[in-house]
N, C-alpha and C positions, 0 to 999 in steps of 0.2 A: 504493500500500500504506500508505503515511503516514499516508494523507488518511483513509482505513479504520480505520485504528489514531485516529486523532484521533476519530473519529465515535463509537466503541464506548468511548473514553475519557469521552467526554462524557454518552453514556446511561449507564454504571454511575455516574458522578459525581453524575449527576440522582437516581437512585435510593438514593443515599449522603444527599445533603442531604435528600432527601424522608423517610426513616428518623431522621435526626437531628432535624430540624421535628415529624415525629408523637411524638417517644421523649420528648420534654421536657414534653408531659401524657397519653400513653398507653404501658401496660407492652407491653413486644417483643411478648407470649404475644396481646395483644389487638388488636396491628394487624394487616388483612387486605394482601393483594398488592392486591385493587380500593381499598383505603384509598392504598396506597402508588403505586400509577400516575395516581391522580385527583389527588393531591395533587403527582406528579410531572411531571405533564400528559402520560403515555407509556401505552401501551397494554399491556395482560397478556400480547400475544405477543411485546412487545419485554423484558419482564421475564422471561419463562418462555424466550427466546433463551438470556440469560445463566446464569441462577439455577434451584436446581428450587424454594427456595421461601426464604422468606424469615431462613431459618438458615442459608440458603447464602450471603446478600448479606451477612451479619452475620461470616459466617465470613471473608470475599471481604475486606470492609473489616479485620478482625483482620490476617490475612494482609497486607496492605496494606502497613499501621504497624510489624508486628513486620518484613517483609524489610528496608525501609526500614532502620530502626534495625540490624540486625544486617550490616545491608551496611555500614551506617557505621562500625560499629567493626571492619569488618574492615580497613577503610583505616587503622586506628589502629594493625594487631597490630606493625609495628615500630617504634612512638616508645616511646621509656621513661616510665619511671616519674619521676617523676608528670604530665609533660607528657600521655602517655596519658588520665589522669585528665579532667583539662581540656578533652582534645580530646571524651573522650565526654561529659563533663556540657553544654558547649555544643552539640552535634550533636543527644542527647537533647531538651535544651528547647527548639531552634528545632524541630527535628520538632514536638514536643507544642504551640508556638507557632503555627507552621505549620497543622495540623491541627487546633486547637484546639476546637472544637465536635463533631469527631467522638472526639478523645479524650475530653473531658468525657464525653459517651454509655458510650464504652464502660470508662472508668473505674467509672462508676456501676453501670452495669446490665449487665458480663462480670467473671465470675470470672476464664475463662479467660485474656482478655486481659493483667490485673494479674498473672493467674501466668506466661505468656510473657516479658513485659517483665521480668516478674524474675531468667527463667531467662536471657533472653540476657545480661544484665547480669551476672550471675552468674556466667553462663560467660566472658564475655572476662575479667574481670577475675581470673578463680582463677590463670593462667600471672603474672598481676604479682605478686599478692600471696604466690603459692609461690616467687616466684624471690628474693622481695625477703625473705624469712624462711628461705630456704633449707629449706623442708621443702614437701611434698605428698600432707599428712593432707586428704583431699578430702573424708574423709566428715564430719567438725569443722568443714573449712571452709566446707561447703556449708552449715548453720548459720549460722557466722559472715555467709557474703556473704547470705543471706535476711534478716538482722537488718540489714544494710547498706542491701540492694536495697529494702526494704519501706518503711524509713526514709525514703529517697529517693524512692520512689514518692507515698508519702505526703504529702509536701513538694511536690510537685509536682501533686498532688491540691488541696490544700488554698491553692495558688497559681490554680488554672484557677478554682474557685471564690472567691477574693479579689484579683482580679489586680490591682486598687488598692493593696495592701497594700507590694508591692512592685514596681519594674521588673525588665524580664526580666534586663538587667546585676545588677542586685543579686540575683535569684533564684542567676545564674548562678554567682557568687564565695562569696552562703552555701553551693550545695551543693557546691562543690566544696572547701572547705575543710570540710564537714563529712565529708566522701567517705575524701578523700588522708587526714583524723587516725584515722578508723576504719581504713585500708586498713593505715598504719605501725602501730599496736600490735601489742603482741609477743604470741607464740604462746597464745591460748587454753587454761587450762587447766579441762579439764573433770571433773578431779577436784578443782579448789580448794573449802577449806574454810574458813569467818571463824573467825579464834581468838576465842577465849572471852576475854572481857575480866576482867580478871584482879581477882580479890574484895580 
């Protein structure tokens, strides 16, 4: 059964790198399944086994990346605050480290994927930052953690694309200290108003 399991592991893998190879000069909407099996050196019934068509392999790798990451910080929900923090900005960048050509892809070219990554990120962190404020305005705070989550994604974006710029150790220590100073600020108000500077 392993052996099986390792087999089927290795065809959707093929089919992963053959979409990420064609994606870096042609858009998703223009590559064909006969583009992506010749390129992957595998046959249209070994792709149409898996997939019904190439929004399904697309979805397959999203799915992928987001269980991965959300399974990670589930192993995180009992360390406090701010070790919590820590633990997921390292688990996030070796994943995106890890996979790194196939996030690039779909950084670029899914919407949907940059909105998942932001919702799970989102989501674990709202139980730290309510407990650690003592309130649970979720609807402000979903806001707040989207202006967090975007920030970081963004950083993280702009790392896959300049990855000379820094190492992954100093990736890891800027976003995490820029993470823990947004997460401690006190409660957002979203009726504040700048006083008038005084004539």
């Amino acid at each position: 059964m392993a052996k099986e399991y390792s087999c089927v592991k290795r065809t959707k893998q093929a089919f992963t790198n053959s979409l990420v190879e064609l994606s870096k000069d042609t858009p998703w909407n223009k590559i064909t399944v006969k583009m992506l099996c010749e390129n992957a050196g595998l046959s249209r019934n070994a792709f149409y086994f898996h997939y019904k068509d190439i929004n399904d392999l697309i979805e397959d790798i999203e799915d992928s990346v987001v269980n991965e990451a959300t399974s990670n910080f589930d192993t995180f929900r009992e360390i406090g605050f701010p070790k919590n923090v820590h633990a997921t900005v390292v688990a996030l960048i070796e994943l995106i480290d890890n996979n790194r050509e196939i996030c690039r892809m779909l950084f670029e070219k899914s919407d949907s994927f940059t909105e998942r990554m932001n919702k799970a990120f989102c989501d674990f962190n709202y139980q730290y930052y309510s407990d650690f404020h003592g309130d649970n305005k979720r609807t402000v705070y979903d806001f707040f953690y989207m202006f967090i989550s975007s920030g970081f994604y963004g950083l993280l974006k702009y790392w896959l694309d300049n990855p000379d710029k820094l190492t992954k150790n100093e990736l890891i220590g800027l976003a995490f200290v820029l993470v823990k100073r947004l997460l401690v600020l006190g409660d957002p108000d979203i009726n504040y108003k700048p006083k008038k500077k005084s004539e």
